[in-house]
Z-matrix of the N, CA and C atoms (Angstrom, degrees):
N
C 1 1.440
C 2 1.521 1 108.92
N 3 1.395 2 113.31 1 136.12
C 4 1.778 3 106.81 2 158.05
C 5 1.438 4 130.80 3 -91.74
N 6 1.067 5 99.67 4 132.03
C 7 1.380 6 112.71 5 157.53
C 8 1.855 7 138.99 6 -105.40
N 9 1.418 8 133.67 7 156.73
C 10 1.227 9 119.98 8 157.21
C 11 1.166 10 146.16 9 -80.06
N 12 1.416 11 156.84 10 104.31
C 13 1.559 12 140.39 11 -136.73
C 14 1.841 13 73.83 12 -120.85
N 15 1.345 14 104.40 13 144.26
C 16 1.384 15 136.35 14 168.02
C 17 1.351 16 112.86 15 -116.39
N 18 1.337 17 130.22 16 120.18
C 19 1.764 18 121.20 17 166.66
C 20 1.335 19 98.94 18 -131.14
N 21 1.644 20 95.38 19 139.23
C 22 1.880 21 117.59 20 179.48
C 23 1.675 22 104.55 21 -120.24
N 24 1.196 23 96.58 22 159.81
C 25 1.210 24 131.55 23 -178.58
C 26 1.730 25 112.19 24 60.45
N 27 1.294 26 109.19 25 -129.43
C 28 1.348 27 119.37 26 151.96
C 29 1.705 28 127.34 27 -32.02
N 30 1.020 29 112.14 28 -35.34
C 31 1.552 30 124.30 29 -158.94
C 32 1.763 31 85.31 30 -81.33
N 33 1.391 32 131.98 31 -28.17
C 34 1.461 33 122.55 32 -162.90
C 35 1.965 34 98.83 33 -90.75
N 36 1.599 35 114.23 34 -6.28
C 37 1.059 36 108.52 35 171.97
C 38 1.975 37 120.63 36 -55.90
N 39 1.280 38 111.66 37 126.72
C 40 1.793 39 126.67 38 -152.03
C 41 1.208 40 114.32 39 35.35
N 42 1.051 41 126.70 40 34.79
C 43 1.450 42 137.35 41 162.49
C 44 1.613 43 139.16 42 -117.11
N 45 0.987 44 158.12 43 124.79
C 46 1.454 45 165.74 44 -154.42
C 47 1.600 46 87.94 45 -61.16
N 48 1.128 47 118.73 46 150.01
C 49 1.773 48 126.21 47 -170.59
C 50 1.385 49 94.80 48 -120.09
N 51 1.516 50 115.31 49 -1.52
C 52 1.817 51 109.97 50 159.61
C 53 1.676 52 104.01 51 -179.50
N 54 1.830 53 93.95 52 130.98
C 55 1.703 54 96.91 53 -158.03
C 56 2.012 55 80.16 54 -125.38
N 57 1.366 56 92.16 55 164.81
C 58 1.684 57 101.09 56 160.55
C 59 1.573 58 93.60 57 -115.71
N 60 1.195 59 114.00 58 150.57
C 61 1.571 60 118.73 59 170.19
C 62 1.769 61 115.89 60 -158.02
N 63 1.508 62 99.32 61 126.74
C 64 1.496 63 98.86 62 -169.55
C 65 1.357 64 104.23 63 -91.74
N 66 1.623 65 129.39 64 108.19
C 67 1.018 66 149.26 65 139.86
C 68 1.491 67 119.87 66 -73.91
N 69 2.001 68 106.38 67 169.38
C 70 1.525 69 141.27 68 -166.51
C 71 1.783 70 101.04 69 -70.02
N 72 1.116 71 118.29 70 130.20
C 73 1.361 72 98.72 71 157.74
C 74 1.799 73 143.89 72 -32.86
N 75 1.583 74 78.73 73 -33.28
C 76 1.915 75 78.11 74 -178.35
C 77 1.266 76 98.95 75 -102.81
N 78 1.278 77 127.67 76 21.15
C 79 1.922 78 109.14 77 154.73
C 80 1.428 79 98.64 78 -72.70
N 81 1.777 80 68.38 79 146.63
C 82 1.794 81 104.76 80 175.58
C 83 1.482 82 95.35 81 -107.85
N 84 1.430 83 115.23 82 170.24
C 85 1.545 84 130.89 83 173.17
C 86 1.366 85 91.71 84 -90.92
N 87 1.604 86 150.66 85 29.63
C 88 1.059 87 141.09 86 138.71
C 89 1.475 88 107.63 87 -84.12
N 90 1.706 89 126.69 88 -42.87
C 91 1.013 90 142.99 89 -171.22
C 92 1.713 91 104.61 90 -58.99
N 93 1.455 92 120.22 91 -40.96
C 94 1.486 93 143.75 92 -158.19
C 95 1.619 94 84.54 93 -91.30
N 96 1.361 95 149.54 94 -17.82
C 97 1.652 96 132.02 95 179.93
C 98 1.412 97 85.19 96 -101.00
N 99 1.378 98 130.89 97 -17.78
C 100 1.389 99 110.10 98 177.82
C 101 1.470 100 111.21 99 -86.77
N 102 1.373 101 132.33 100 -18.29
C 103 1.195 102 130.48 101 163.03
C 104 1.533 103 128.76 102 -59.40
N 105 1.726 104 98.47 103 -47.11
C 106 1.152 105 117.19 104 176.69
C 107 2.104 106 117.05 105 -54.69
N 108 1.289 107 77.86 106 -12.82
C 109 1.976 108 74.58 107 -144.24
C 110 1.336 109 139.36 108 84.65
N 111 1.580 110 113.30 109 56.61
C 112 1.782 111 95.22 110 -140.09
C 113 1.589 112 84.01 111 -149.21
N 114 1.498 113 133.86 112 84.51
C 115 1.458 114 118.89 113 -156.54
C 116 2.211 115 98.70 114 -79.71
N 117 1.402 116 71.42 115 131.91
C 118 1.667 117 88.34 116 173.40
C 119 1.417 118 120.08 117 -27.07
N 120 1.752 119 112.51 118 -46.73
C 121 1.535 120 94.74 119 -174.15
C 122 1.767 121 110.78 120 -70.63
N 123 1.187 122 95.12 121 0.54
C 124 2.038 123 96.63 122 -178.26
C 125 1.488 124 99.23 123 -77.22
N 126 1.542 125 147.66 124 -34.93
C 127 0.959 126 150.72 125 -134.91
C 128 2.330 127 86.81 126 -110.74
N 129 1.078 128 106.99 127 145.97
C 130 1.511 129 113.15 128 -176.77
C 131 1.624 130 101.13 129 -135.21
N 132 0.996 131 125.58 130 -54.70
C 133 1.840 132 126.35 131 169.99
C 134 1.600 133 100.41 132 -111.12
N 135 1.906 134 92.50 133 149.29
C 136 1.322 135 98.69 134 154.72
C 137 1.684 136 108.01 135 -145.58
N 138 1.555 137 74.93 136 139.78
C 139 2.358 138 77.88 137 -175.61
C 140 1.472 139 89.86 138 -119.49
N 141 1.543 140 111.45 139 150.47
C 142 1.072 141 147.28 140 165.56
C 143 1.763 142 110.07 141 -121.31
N 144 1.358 143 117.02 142 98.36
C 145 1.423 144 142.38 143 160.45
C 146 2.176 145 91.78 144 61.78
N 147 1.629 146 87.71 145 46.50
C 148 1.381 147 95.30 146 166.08
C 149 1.503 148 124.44 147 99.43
N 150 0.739 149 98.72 148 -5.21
C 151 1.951 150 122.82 149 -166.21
C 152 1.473 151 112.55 150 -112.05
N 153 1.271 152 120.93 151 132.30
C 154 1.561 153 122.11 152 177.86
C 155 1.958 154 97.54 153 -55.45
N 156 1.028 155 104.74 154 158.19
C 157 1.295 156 116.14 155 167.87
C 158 1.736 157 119.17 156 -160.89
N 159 1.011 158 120.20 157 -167.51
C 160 1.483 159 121.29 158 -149.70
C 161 1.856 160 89.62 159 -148.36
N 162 1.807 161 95.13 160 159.14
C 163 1.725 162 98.34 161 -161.34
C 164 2.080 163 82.94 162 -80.76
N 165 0.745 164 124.94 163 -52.51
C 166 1.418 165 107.98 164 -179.51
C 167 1.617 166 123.93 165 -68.73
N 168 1.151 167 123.58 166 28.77
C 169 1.462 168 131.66 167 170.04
C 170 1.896 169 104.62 168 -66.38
N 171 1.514 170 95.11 169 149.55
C 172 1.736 171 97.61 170 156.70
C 173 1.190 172 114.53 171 -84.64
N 174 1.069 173 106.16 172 162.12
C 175 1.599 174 125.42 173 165.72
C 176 1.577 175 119.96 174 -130.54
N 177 1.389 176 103.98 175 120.93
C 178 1.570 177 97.11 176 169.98
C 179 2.295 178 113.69 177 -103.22
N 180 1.142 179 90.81 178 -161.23
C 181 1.347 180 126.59 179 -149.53
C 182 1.728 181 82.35 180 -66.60
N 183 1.438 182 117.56 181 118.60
C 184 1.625 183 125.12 182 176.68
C 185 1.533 184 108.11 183 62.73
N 186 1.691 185 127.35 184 36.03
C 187 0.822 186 113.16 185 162.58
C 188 2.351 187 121.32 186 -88.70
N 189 1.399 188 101.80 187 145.23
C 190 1.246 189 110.56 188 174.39
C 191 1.650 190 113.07 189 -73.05
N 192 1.331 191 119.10 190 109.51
C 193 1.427 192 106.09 191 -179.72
C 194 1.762 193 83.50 192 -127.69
N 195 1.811 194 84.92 193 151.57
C 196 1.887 195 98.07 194 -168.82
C 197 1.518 196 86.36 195 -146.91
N 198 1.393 197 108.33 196 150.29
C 199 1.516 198 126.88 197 -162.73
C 200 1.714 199 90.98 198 -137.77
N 201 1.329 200 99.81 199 132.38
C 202 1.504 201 120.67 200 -166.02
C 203 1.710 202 96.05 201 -131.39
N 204 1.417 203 110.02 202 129.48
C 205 1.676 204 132.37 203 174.14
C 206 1.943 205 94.87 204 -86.84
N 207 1.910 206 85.49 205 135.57
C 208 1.145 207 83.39 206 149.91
C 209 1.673 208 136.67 207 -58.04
N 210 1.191 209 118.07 208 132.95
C 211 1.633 210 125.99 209 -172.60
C 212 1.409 211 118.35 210 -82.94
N 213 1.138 212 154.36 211 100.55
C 214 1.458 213 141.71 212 147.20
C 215 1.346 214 129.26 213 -81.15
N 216 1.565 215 124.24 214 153.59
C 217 1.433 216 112.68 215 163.80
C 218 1.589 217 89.47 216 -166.77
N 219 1.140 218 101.03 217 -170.81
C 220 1.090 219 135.25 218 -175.89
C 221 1.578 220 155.99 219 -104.78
């Protein structure tokens, strides 16, 4: 099935800032930071087609999943 992966901020450093990729039914967007190269504690939110979500969530068929860096400032 395809889906869209979105990455912001930091997380798009040597990386595409929006890929389509046809994955297994039972990937998780935990499974997708392990593809990416992208270790979990770097990742702080994750939305799936807008919605908080969790690294063991499902995903179906054309879902939007976007990976958000923890933020600091000042």
């Amino acid at each position: 099935m395809k889906i869209k992966v979105k990455l912001f901020a930091t997380l798009r450093e040597k990386r595409e800032k929006e890929m389509d990729l046809e994955i297994h039914e039972t990937t998780t967007p935990g499974d997708i930071l392990d593809l990416l190269g992208i270790p979990q504690s770097e990742v702080a939110i994750i939305m799936i087609n807008g919605r908080h979500s969790k690294l063991n969530a499902s995903l179906t068929e054309n879902d939007t999943l976007a990976f958000f860096p923890a933020v600091g400032g000042g």
